[in-house]
C-alpha positions as CSV (number, residue, x, y, z in Angstrom):
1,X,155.8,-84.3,116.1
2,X,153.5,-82.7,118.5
3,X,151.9,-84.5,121.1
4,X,148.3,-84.2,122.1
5,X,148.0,-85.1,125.7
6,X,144.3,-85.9,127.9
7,X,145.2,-82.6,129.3
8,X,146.0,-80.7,126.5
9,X,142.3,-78.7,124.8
10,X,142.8,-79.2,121.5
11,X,142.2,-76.0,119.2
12,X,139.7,-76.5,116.6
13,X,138.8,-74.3,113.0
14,X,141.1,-73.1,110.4
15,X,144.0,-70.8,112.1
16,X,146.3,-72.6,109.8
17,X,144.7,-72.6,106.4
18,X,147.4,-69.8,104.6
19,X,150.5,-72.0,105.5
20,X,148.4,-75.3,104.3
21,X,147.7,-73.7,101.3
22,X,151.3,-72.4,100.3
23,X,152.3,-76.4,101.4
24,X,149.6,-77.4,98.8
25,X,151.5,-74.9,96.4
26,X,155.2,-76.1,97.3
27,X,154.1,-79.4,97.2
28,X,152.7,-79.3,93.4
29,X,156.3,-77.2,92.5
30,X,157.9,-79.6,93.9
31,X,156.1,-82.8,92.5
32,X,154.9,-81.5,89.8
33,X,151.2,-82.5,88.9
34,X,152.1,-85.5,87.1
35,X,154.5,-86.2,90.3
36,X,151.5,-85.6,92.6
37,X,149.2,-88.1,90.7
38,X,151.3,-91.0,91.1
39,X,150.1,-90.7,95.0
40,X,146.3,-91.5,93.4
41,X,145.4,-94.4,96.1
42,X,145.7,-93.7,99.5
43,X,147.5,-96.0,102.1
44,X,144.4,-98.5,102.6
45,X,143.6,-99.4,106.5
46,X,144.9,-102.9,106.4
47,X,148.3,-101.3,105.6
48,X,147.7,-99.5,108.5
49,X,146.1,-101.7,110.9
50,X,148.0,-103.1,114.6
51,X,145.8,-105.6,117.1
52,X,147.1,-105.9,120.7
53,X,148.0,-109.5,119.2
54,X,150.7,-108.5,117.2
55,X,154.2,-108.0,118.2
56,X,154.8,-104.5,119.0
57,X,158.6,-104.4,117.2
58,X,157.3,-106.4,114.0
59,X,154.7,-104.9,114.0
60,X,155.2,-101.3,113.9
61,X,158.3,-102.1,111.2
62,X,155.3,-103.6,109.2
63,X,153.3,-100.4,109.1
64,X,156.7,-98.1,108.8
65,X,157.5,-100.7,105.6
66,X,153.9,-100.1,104.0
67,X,154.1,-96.6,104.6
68,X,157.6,-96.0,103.0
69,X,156.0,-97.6,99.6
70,X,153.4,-95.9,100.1
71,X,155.7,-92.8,100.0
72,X,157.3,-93.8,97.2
73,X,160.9,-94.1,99.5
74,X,161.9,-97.4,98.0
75,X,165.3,-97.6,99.4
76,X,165.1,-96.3,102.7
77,X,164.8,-98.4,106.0
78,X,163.4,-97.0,109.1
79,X,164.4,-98.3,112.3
80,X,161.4,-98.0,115.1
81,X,162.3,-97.8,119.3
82,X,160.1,-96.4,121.5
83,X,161.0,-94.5,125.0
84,X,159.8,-92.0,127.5
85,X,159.7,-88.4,125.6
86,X,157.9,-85.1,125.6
87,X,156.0,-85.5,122.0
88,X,154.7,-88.4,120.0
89,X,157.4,-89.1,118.3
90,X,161.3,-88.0,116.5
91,X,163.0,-89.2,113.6
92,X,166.7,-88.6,113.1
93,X,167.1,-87.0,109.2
94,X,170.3,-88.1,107.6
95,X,171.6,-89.1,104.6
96,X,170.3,-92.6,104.9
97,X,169.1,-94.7,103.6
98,X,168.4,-96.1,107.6
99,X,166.7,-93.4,109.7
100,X,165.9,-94.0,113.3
101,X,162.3,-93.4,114.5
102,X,161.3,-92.9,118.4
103,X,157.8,-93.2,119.3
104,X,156.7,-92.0,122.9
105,X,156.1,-95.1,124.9
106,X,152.1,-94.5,125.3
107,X,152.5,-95.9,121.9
108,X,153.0,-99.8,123.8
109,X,149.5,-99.6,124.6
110,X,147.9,-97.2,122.0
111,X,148.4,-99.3,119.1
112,X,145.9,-98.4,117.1
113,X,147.2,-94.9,116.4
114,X,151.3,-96.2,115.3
115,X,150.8,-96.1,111.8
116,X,149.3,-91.9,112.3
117,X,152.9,-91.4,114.4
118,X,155.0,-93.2,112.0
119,X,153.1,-91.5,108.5
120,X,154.0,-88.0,109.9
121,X,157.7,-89.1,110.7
122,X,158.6,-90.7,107.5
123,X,156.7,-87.7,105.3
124,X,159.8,-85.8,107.1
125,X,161.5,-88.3,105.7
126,X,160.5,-87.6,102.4
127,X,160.3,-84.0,102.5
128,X,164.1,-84.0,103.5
129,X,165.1,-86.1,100.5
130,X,163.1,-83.8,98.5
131,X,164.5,-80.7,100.0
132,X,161.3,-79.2,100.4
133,X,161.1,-77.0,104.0
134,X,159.3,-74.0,105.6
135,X,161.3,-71.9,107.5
136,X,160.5,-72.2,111.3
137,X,159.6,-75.2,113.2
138,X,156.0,-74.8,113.5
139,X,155.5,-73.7,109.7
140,X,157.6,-77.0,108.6
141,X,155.5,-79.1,110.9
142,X,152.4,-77.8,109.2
143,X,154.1,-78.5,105.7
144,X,154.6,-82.2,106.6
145,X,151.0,-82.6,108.1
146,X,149.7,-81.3,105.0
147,X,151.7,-83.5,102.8
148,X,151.4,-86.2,104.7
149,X,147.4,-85.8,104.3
150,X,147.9,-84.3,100.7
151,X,150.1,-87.8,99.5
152,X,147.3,-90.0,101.2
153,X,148.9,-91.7,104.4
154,X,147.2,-88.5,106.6
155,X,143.8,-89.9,107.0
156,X,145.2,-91.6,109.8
157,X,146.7,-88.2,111.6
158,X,143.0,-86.8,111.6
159,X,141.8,-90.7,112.9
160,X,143.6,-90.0,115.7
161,X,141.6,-87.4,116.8
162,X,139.3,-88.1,119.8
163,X,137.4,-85.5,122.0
164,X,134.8,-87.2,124.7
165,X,133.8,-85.8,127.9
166,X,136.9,-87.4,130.0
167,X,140.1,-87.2,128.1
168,X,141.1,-85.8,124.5
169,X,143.9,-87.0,122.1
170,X,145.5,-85.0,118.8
171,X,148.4,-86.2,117.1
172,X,149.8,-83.0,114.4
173,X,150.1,-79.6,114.1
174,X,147.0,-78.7,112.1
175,X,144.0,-78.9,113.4
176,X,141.0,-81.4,113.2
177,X,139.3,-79.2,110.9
178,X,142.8,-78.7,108.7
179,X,142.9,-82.0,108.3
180,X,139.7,-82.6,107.4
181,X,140.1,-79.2,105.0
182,X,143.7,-81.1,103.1
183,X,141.5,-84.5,102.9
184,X,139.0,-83.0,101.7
185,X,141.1,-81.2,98.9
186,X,143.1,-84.4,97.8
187,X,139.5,-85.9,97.9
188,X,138.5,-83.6,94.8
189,X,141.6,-84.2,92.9
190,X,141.1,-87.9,93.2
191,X,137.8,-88.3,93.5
192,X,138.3,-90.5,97.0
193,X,135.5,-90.8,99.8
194,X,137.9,-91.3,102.9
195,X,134.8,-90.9,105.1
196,X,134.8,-95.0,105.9
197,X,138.2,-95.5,106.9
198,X,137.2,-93.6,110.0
199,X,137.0,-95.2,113.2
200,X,137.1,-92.2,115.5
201,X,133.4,-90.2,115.2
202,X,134.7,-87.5,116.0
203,X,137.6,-87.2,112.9
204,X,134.2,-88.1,110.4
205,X,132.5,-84.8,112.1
206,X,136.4,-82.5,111.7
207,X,136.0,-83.7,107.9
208,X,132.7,-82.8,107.0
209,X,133.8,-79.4,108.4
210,X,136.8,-79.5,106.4
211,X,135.4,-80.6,103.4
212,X,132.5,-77.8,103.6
213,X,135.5,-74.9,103.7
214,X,137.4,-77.3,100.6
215,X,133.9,-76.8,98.9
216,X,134.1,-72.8,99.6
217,X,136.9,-72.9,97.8
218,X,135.6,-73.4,94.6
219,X,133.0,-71.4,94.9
220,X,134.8,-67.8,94.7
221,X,134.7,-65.5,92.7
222,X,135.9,-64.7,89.9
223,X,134.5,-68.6,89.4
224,X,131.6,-69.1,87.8
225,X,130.4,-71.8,90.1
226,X,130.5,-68.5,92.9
227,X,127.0,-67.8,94.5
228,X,125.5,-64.6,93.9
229,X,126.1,-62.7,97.1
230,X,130.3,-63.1,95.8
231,X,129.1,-62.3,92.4
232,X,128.1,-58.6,93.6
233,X,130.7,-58.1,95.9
234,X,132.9,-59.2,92.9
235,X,131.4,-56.9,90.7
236,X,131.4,-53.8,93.2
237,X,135.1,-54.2,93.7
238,X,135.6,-55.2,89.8
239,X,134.0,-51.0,88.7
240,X,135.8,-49.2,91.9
241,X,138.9,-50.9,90.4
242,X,137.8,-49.5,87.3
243,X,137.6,-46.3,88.9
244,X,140.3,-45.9,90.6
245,X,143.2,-47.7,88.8
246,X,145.9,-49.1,91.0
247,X,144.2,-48.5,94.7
248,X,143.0,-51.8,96.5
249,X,139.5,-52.7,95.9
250,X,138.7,-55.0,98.7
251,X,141.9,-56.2,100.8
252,X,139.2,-58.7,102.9
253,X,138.6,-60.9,99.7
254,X,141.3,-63.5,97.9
255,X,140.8,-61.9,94.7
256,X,142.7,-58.4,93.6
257,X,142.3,-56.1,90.6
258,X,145.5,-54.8,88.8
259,X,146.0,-52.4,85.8
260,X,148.0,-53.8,83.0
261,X,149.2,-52.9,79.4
262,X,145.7,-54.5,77.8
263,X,143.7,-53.2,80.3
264,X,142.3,-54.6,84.0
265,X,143.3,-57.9,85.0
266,X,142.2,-60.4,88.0
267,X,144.5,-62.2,90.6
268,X,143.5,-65.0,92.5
269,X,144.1,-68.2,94.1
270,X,143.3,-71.7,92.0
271,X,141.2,-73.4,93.7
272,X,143.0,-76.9,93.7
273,X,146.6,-76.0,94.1
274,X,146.1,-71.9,95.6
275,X,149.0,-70.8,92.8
276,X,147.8,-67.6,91.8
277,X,146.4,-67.2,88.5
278,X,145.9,-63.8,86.2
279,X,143.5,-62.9,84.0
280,X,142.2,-60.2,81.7
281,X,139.0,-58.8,82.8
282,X,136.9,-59.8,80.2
283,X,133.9,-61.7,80.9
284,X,133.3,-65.2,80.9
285,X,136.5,-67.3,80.1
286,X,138.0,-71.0,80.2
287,X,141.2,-70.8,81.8
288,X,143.9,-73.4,83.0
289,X,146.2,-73.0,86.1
290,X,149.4,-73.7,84.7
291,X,151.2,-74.9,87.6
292,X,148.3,-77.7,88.5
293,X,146.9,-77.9,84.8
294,X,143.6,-77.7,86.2
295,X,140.5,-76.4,84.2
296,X,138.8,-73.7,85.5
297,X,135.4,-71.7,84.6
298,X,135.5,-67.9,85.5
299,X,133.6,-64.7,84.6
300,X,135.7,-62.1,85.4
């Protein structure tokens, strides 16, 4: 798990957002939507929560116990050590069912931000016994962020987040912003307001920033919820399509035109789960996504 040091500037906006959406994708293929919906409450901050008080062993094997229920790992065990190392934290993947956790030692006196160390560790947990990877380190750590977030422990990834004028600390690969932009997504599906459960000012500004680009996305065209500028642009693209069969419209927009036995049809990205979906170009039509089942209202 990356490690986001005083030192370290943390990057900010959305150079993630195609690998978080193909995770969102995997993630429904994997699951399946009914799979996905059994993750309907996220991890509540009590689950979560670790005072100087408490003992630091106990303690932390609380949290990693609420957060593999949470996860839906009902027979594993994780074991929790901390020591001197380069990132936040490691987890040994094995068959199981115990797996052996290592948080860096800042973690003695940074309690408050165990259970975001421990929600990214165990996800890898989970994604392992799923068999569910992206090629590459850095792609696969962006995976697990976003599922971590997606499955409703991840709240407490972008929590972590703090920016102030002396020191700066980010625990993840994705950025503020991403995490604020998966949050946001789940938010919709669920119809969650994760906004109080942060303690961190700065994570509650990341998420209204994420949320605005989650809100973008259903907003495109060939939607009809898509404001009128995308409309024309949609429909300029739609006639030189028209025009020029089987050329490339507009390669700067997530929608694509394509000739087909019936006549033109649309390509684009649903707006909850970013499979993409295919339609005749028609007008206005009702049309399902049939890897997420979710409704959707186009004119194309």
């Amino acid at each position: 798990m990356g490690n986001g040091s005083p030192g370290t500037p943390v990057v900010h906006g959305f150079p993630h957002l195609d690998t978080v959406r193909s995770a969102i994708t995997a993630l429904y293929r994997r699951l399946s939507p009914d799979g996905v919906h059994t993750y309907g409450t996220s991890l509540v901050p009590a689950d979560a929560a670790f005072s100087d008080a408490d003992d630091l062993h106990l303690g932390a094997q609380r949290v990693a116990r609420s957060l593999v229920q949470h996860l839906r790992l009902p027979d594993a065990r994780m074991v929790v050590g901390f020591r001197t190392m380069e990132h936040a934290a490691s987890v040994e993947l094995t068959a199981g069912p115990e797996y052996f956790i290592e948080l860096n030692d800042r973690f003695r006196t940074h309690r408050r931000d165990i259970g975001a160390a421990l929600a990214h560790e165990i996800t890898h947990v989970l994604l392992h016994r799923l068999g569910l990877e992206f090629p590459g380190t850095r792609a696969n750590e962006i995976l697990t962020d976003t599922v971590t977030t997606y499955l409703g422990a991840g709240w407490l990834l972008l929590d972590a987040f703090r920016e102030d004028a002396v020191s700066r600390q980010k625990l993840g690969y994705l950025t503020p912003e991403e995490f604020g932009y998966v949050l946001a997504k789940r938010a919709l599906v669920f119809d969650e307001d994760p906004s109080p459960w942060f303690t961190s000012p700065q994570a509650y500004t990341a998420y209204t920033k994420g949320r605005a680009q989650a809100l973008h996305d259903l907003r495109r065209p060939p939607l009809t919820a898509a404001g009128r500028s995308g409309r024309r642009r949609y429909a300029k693209a739609r006639r030189y399509a028209q025009d020029h069969p089987g050329t490339v419209a507009d390669p700067g927009v997530p929608y694509a035109f394509e000739p087909g036995g019936e006549g033109l049809r649309v390509s684009f990205p649903c707006p909850t789960c970013h499979q993409r979906i295919r339609l005749p170009v028609r007008g206005r039509v009702t049309a399902r996504c049939g890897l997420c089942r979710t409704r959707l209202e186009c004119d194309t």
